[in-house]
Kinemage of the C-alpha trace (Angstrom):
@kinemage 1
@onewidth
@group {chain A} dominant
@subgroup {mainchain}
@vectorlist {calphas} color= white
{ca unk a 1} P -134.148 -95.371 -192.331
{ca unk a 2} L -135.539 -92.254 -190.482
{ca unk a 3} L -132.097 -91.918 -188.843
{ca unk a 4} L -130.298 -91.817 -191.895
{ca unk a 5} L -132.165 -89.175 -193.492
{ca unk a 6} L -131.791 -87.361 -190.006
{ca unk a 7} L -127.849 -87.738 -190.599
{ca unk a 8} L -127.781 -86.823 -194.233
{ca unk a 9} L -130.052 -83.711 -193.877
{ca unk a 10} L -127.517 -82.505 -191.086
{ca unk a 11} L -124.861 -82.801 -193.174
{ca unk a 12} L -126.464 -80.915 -196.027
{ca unk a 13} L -127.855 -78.010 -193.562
{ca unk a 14} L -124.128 -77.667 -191.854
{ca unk a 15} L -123.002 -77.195 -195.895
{ca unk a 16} L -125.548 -74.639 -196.197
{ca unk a 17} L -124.328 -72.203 -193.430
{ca unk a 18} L -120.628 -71.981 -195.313
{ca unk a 19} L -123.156 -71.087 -198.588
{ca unk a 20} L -125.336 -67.976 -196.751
{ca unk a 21} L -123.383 -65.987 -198.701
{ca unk a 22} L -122.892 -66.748 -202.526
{ca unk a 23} L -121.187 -64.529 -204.993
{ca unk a 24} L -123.554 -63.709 -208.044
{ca unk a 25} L -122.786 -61.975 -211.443
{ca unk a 26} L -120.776 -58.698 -211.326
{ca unk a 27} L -122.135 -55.227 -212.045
{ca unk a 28} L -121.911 -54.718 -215.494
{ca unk a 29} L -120.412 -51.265 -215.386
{ca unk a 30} L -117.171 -49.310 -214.010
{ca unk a 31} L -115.972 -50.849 -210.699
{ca unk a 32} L -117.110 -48.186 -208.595
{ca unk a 33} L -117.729 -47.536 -204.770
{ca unk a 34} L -119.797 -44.614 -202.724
{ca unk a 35} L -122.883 -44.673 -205.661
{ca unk a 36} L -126.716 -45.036 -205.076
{ca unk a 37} L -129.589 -47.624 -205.389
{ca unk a 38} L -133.413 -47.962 -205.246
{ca unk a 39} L -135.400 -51.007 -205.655
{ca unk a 40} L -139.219 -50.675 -207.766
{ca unk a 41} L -141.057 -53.903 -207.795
{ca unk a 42} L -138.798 -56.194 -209.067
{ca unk a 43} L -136.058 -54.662 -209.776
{ca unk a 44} L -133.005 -52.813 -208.145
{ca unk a 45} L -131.297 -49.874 -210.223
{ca unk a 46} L -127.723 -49.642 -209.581
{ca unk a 47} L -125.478 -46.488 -210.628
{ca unk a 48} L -123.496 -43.235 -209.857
{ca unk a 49} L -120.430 -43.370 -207.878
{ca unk a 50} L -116.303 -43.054 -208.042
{ca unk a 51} L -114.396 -44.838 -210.955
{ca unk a 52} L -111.139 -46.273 -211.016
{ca unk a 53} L -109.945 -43.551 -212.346
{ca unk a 54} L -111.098 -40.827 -209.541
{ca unk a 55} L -113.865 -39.750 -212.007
{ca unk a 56} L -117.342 -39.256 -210.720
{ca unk a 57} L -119.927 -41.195 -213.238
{ca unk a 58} L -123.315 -40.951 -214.318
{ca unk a 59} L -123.981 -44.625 -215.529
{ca unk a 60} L -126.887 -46.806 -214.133
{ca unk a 61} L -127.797 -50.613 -214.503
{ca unk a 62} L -130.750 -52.551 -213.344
{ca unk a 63} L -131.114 -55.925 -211.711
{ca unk a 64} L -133.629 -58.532 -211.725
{ca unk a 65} L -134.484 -60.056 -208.918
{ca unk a 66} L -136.277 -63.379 -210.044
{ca unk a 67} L -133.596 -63.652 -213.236
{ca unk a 68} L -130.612 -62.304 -211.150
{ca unk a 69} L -129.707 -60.738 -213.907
{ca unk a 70} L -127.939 -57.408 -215.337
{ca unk a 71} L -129.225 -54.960 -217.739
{ca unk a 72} L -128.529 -51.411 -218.810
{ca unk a 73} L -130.865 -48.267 -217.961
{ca unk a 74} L -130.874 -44.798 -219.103
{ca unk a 75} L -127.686 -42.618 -217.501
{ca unk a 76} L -128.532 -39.607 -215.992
{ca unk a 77} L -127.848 -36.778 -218.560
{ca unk a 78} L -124.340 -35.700 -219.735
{ca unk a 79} L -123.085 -33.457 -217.115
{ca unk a 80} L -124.763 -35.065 -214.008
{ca unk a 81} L -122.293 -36.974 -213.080
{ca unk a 82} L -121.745 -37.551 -208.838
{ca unk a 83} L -119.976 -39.674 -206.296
{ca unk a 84} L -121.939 -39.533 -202.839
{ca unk a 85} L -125.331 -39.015 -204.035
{ca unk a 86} L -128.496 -40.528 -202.181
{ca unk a 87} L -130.521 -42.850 -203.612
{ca unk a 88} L -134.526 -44.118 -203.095
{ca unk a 89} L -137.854 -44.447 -204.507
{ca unk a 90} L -141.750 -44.092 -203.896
{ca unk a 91} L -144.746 -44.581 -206.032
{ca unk a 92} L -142.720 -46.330 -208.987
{ca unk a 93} L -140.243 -43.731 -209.417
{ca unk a 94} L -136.712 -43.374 -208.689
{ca unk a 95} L -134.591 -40.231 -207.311
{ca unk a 96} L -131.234 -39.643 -207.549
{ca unk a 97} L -130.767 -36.490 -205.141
{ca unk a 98} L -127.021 -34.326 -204.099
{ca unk a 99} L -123.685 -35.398 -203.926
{ca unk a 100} L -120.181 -34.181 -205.079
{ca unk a 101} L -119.177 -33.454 -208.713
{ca unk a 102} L -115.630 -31.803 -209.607
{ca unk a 103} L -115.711 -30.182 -205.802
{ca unk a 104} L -119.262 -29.431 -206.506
{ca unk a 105} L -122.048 -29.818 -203.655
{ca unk a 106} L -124.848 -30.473 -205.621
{ca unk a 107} L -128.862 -30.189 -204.172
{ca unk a 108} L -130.420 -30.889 -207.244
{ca unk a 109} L -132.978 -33.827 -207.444
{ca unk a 110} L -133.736 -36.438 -210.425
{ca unk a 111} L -136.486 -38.480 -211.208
{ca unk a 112} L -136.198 -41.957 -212.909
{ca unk a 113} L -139.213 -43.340 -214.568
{ca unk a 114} L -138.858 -46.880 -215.162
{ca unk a 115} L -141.721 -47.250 -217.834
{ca unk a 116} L -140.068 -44.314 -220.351
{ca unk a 117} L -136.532 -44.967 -219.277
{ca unk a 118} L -136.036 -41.375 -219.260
{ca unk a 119} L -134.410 -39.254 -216.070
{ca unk a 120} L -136.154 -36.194 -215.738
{ca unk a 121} L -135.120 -32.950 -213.030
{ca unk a 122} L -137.210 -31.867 -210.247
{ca unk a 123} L -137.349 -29.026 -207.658
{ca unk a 124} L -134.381 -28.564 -205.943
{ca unk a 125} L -133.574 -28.874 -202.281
{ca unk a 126} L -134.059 -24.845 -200.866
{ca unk a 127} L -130.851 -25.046 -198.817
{ca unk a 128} L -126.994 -25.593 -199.474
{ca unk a 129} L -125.822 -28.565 -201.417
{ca unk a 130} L -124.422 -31.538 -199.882
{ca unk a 131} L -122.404 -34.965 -200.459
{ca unk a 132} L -122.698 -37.998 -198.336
{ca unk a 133} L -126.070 -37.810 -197.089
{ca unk a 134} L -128.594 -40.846 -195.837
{ca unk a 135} L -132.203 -41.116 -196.590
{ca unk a 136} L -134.591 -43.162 -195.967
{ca unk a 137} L -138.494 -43.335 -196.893
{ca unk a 138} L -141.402 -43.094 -194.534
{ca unk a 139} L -144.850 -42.920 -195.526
{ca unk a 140} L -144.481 -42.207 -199.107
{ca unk a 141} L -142.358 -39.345 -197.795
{ca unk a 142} L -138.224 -39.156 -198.244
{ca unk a 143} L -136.274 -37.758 -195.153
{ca unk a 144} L -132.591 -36.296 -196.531
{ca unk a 145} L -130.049 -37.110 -193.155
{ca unk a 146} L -127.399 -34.336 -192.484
{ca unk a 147} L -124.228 -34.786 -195.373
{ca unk a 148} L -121.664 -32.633 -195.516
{ca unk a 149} L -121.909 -28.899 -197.361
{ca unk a 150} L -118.737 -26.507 -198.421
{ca unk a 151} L -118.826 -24.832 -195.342
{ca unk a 152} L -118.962 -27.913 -192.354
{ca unk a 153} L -117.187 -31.422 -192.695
{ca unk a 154} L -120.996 -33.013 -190.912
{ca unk a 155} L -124.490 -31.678 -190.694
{ca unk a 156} L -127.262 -32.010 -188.489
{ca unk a 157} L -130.017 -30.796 -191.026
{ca unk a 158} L -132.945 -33.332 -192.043
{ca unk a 159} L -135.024 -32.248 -195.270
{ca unk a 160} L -138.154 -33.798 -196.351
{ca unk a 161} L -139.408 -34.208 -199.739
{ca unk a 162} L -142.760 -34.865 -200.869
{ca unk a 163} L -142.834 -36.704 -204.277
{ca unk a 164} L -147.106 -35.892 -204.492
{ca unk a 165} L -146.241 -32.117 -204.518
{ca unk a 166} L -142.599 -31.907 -205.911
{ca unk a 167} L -141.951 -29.730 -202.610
{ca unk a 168} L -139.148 -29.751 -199.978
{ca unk a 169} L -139.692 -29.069 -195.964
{ca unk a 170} L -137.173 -28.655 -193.236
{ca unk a 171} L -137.514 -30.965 -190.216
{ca unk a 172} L -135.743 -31.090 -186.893
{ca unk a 173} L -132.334 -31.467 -186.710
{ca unk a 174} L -130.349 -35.059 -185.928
{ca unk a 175} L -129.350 -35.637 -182.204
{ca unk a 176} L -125.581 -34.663 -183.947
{ca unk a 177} L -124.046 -34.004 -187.365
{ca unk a 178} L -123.674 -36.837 -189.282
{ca unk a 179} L -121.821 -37.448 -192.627
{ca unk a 180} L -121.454 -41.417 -194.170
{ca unk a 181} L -123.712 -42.739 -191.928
{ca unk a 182} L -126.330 -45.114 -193.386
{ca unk a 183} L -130.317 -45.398 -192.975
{ca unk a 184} L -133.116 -47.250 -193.570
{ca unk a 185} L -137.070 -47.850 -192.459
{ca unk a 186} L -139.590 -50.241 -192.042
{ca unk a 187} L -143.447 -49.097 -192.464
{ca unk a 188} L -143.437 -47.348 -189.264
{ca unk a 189} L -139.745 -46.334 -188.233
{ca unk a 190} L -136.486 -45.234 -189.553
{ca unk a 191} L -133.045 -46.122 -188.551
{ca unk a 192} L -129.955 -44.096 -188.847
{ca unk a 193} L -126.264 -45.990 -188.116
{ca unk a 194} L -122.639 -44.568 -187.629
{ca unk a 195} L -120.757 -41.825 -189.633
{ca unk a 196} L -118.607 -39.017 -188.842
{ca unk a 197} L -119.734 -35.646 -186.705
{ca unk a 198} L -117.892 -32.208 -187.515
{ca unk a 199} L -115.511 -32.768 -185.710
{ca unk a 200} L -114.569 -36.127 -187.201
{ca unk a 201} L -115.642 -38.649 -184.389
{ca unk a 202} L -116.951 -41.851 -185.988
{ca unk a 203} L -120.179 -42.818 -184.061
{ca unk a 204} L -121.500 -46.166 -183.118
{ca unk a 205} L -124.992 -45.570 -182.431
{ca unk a 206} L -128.479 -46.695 -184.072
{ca unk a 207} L -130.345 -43.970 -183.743
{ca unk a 208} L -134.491 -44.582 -184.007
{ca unk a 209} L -136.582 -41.731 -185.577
{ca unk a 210} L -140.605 -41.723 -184.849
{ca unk a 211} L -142.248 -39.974 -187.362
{ca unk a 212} L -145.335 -39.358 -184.691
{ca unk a 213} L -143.214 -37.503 -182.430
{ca unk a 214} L -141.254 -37.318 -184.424
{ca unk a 215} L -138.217 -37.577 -182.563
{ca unk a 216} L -134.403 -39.286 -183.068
{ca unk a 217} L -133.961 -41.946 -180.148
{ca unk a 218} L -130.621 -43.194 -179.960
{ca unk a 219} L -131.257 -46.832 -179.395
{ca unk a 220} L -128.301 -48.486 -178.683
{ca unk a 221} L -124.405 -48.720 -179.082
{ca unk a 222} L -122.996 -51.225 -181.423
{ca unk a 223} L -120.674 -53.816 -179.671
{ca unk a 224} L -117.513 -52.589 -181.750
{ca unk a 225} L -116.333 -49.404 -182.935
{ca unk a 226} L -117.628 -46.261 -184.540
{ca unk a 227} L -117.667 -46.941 -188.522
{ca unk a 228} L -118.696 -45.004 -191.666
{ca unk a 229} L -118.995 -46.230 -195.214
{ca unk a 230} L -121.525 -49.321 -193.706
{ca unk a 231} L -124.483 -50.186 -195.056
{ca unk a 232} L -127.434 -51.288 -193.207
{ca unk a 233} L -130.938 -52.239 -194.342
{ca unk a 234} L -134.242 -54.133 -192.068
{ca unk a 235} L -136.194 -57.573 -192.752
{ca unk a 236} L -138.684 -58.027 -190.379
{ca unk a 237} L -137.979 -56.851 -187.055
{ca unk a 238} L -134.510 -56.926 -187.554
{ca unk a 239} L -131.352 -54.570 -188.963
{ca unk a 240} L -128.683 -55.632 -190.218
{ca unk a 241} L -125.073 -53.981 -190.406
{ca unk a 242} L -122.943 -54.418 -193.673
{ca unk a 243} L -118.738 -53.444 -193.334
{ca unk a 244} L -117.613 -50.078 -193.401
{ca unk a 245} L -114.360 -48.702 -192.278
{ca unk a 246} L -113.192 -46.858 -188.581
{ca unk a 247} L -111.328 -43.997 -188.063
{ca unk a 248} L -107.831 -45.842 -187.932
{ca unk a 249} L -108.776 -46.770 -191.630
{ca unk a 250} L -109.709 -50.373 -191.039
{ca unk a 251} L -111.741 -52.017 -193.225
{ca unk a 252} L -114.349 -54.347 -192.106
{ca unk a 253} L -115.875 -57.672 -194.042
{ca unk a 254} L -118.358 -58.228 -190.916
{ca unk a 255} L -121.920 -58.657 -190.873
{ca unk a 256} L -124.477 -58.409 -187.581
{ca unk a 257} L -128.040 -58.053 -186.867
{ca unk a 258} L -129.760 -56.208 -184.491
{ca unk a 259} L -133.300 -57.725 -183.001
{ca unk a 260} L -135.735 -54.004 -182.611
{ca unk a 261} L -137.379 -56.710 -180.688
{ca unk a 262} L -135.288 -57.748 -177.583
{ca unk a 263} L -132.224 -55.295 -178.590
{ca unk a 264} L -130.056 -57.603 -178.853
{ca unk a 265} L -126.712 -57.268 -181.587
{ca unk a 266} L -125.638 -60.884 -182.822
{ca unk a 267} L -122.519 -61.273 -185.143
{ca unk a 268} L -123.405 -63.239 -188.459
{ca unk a 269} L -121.228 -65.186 -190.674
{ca unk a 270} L -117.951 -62.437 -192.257
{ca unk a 271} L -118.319 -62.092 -196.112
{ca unk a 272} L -115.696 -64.955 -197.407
{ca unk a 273} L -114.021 -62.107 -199.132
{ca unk a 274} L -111.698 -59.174 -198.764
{ca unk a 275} L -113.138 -56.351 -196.504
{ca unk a 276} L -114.810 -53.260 -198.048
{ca unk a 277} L -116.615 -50.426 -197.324
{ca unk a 278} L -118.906 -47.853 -199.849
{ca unk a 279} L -120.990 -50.564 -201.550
{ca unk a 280} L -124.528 -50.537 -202.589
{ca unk a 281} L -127.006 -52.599 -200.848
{ca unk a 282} L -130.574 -53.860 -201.537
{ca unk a 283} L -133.167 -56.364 -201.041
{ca unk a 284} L -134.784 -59.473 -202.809
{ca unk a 285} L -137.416 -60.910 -200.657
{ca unk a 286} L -135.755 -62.750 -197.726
{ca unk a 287} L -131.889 -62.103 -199.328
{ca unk a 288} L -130.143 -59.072 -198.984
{ca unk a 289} L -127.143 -58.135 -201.827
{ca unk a 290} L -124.109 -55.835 -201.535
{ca unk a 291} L -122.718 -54.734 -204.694
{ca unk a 292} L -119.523 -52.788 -205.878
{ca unk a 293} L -117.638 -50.937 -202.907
{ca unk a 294} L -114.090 -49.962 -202.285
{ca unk a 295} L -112.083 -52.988 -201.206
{ca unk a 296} L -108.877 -52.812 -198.315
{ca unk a 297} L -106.605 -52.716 -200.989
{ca unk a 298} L -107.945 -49.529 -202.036
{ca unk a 299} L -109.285 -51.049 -205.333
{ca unk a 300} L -112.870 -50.766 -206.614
{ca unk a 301} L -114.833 -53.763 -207.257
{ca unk a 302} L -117.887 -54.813 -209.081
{ca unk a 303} L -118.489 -57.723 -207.263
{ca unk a 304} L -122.017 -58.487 -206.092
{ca unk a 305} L -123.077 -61.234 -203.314
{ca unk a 306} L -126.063 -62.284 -201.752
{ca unk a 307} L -126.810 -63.025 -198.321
{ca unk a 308} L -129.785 -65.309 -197.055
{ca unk a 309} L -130.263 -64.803 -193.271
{ca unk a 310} L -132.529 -67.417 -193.289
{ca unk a 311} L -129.833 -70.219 -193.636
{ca unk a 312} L -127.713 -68.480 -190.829
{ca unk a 313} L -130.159 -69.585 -187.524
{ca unk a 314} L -128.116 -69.063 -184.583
{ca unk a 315} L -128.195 -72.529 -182.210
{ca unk a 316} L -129.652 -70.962 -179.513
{ca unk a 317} L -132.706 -69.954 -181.827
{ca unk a 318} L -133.816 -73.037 -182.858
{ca unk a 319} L -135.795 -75.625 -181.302
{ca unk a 320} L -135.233 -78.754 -183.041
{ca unk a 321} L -136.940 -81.137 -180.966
{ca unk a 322} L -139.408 -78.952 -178.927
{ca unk a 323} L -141.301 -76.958 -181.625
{ca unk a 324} L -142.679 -79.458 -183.933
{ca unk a 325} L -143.414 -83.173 -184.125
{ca unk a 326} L -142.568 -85.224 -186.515
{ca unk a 327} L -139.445 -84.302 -186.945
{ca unk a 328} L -138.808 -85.898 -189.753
{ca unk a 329} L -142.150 -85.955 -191.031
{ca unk a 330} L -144.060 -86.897 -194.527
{ca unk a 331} L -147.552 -84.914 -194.299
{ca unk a 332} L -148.210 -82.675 -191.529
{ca unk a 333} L -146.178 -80.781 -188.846
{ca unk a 334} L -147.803 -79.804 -185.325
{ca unk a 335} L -146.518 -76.725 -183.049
{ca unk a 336} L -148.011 -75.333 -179.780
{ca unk a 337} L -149.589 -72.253 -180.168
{ca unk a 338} L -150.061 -70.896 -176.848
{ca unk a 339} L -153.683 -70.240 -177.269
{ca unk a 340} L -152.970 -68.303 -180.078
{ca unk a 341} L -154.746 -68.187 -183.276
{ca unk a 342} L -153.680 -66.922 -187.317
{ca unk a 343} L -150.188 -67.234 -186.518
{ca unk a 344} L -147.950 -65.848 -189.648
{ca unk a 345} L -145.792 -68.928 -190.877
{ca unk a 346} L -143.140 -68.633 -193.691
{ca unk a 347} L -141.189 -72.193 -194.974
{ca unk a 348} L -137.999 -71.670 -197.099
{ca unk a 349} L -135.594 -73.674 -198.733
{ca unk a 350} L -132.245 -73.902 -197.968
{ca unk a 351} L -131.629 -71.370 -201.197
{ca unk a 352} L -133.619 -69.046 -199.002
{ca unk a 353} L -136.322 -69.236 -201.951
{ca unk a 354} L -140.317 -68.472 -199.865
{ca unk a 355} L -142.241 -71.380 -200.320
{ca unk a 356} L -145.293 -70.938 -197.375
{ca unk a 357} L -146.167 -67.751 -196.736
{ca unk a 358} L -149.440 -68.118 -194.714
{ca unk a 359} L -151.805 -68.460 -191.343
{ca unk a 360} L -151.992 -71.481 -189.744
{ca unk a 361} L -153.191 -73.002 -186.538
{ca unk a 362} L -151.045 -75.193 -184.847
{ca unk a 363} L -150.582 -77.903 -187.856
{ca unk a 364} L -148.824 -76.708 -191.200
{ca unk a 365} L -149.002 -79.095 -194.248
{ca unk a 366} L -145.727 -80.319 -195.923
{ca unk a 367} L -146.591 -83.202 -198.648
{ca unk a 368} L -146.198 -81.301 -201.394
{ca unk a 369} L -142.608 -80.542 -200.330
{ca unk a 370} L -139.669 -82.016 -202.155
{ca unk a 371} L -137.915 -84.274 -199.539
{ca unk a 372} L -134.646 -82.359 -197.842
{ca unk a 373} L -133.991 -79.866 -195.396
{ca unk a 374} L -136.252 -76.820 -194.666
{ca unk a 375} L -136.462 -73.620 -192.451
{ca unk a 376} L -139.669 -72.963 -190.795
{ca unk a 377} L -140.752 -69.092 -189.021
{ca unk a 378} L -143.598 -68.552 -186.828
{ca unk a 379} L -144.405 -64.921 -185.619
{ca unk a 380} L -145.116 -65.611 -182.055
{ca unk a 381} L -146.144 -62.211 -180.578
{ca unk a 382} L -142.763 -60.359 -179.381
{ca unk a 383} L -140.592 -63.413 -181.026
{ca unk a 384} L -139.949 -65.206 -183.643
{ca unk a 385} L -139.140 -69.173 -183.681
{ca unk a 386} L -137.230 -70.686 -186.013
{ca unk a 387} L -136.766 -73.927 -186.959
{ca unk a 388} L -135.075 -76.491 -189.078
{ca unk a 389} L -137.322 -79.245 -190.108
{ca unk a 390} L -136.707 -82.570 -192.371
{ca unk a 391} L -139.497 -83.596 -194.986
{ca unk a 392} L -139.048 -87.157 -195.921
């Protein structure tokens, strides 16, 4: 009987990996590609960007992460309309900051307040305005990366702004210019990936910035070619690299991870769908979601999809017979901890929904699981084990 339920939940976990990525309900507003995001609490607001029609817009829409679900917002005011703005938030309030209206480079900077859906103008940046910057937030401080101004194609500048005392500062340059490339942080770093220098070479590097320093690292190359128009964004310890486009004009539908860890790129399952590049991307717990975008066929989409790492193990990262015992079990799984104690353990189900998110000790308890397949992490110092588990 064991064996059966072995089979069968191999079967159902080999279906899974062809469903890591699931298409969910479309953006409810023009089709559009190069817009921004930011994500407060629960909930990601979607908006700006390039119609159909090669109008910029000014229309935003938020979406729920437990409902997965659409809803309108406040536009920014009549007049603020932009295509290559940058997008991010701190302390429960969104900014919407640059960008490119009617030939326009724009350095204004707009506050969203989610509670009085109202959008409401704050100081400007003291320098040039720019399209196509990245940004990123680090210690409840934003960091603007390079763009590209009326007078160069790329930049090198990086602006700060401080949200506690509406005020701007100018920080050390990038290691190059960079215009398209894409950023994000964790709690104590922040990444920068690709774009295009001033002369129009499309880079391939992560670059690492230390805010102690602070100083830009370049970290390592990416295994394929320079790219602009990608997306990238962290979970744990690890970043990973959405499409994009090189500078032969190929699109891309690929998706990789990088470990900060062991620096190590891996190649993830492709989006089942036409390649892209320009979309919008944000997080939902443990899933990551790429919305809207301009597709290889030069049209702009609305389509959203979600992406749940956690049913996309690689082989060689799982331990199926050496990490736990029972395997299948009813009640209680046992791991070797190495001596070590309070070790951070996460369960999810094949849907990527967190079910365990807790300490434990070398035993984890699993009877009030549903029988089926489940994914198991433990933080082991420097690495992470994963495993695929079978509760009876």
């Amino acid at each position: 009987m064991h064996y059966i339920i072995f089979i069968f939940s191999l079967l159902i976990f080999n279906l899974s990996l062809s469903q890591n990525w699931q298409s969910t309900d479309d953006y409810p507003g023009t089709a559009v590609d190069d817009g921004i995001s930011f994500t407060i609490g629960d909930t990601t607001f979607l908006g700006t960007g390039l119609s159909p029609w090669w109008s910029e817009t000014r229309e935003f829409y938020a979406f729920n992460h437990i409902s997965e679900s659409w809803f309108p917002i406040a536009s920014l005011p009549i007049g603020q309309e932009r295509q290559y703005a940058c997008g991010f938030s701190i302390n429960g309030k969104g900014y919407a900051f640059g960008g490119i209206r009617g030939g326009q480079f724009l350095n204004d900077l707009w506050e969203y307040d989610p509670i009085v859906d109202q959008w409401t103008p704050k100081d400007t940046l003291p320098g040039i305005g720019r399209s196509g910057a990245s940004c990123f937030i680090l210690n409840g401080i934003a960091y603007i990366l390079g763009g590209k101004t009326n007078n160069q194609n790329a930049i090198k500048e990086v602006w700060s702004y401080d949200p506690m005392s509406n005020s701007w500062t100018q920080e050390g340059d990038l290691p190059i210019e960079n215009w398209r490339g894409t950023a994000c942080s964790n709690d104590q770093k922040g990444y920068l990936f690709g774009g295009v220098d001033d002369a129009g070479n499309y880079s391939n590097i992560l670059h690492e910035f230390n805010p102690g320093t602070p100083s830009w690292n370049p970290l390592t190359s990416f295994s394929s070619v320079g790219r602009a128009y990608s997306k990238i964004t962290i979970l744990d310890s690890k970043v990973y690299l959405l499409f994009g486009t090189d500078s032969i004009g190929n699109f891309y539908n690929d998706l990789w991870q990088f470990d900060t860890l062991t620096t190590n790129w891996t190649s993830l399952d492709p989006l089942p769908s036409i390649p892209r590049r320009g979309g919008l991307i944000f997080r939902s717990n443990q899933s990551i979601f790429y919305s809207c975008g301009l597709d290889s066929t030069q049209n702009r989409t609305n389509e959203t999809w979600k992406y749940n790492p956690v049913l996309s193990i690689p082989e060689e990262s799982s331990c199926w017979s050496d990490c736990c015992t029972p395997n299948p079990t009813r009640e209680l799984l046992y791991y070797k901890t190495g001596g070590k104690i309070d070790i951070p353990t996460k369960i999810y189900s094949l849907k990527g929904e967190l079910l365990l998110d807790e300490k434990t000790n070398g035993s984890i308890r699993v009877q009030h699981l549903n029988s089926g397949v489940y994914f198991l992490v433990l933080e082991m110092e420097n690495r992470i084990i994963q495993e695929r588990f079978v509760k009876e």
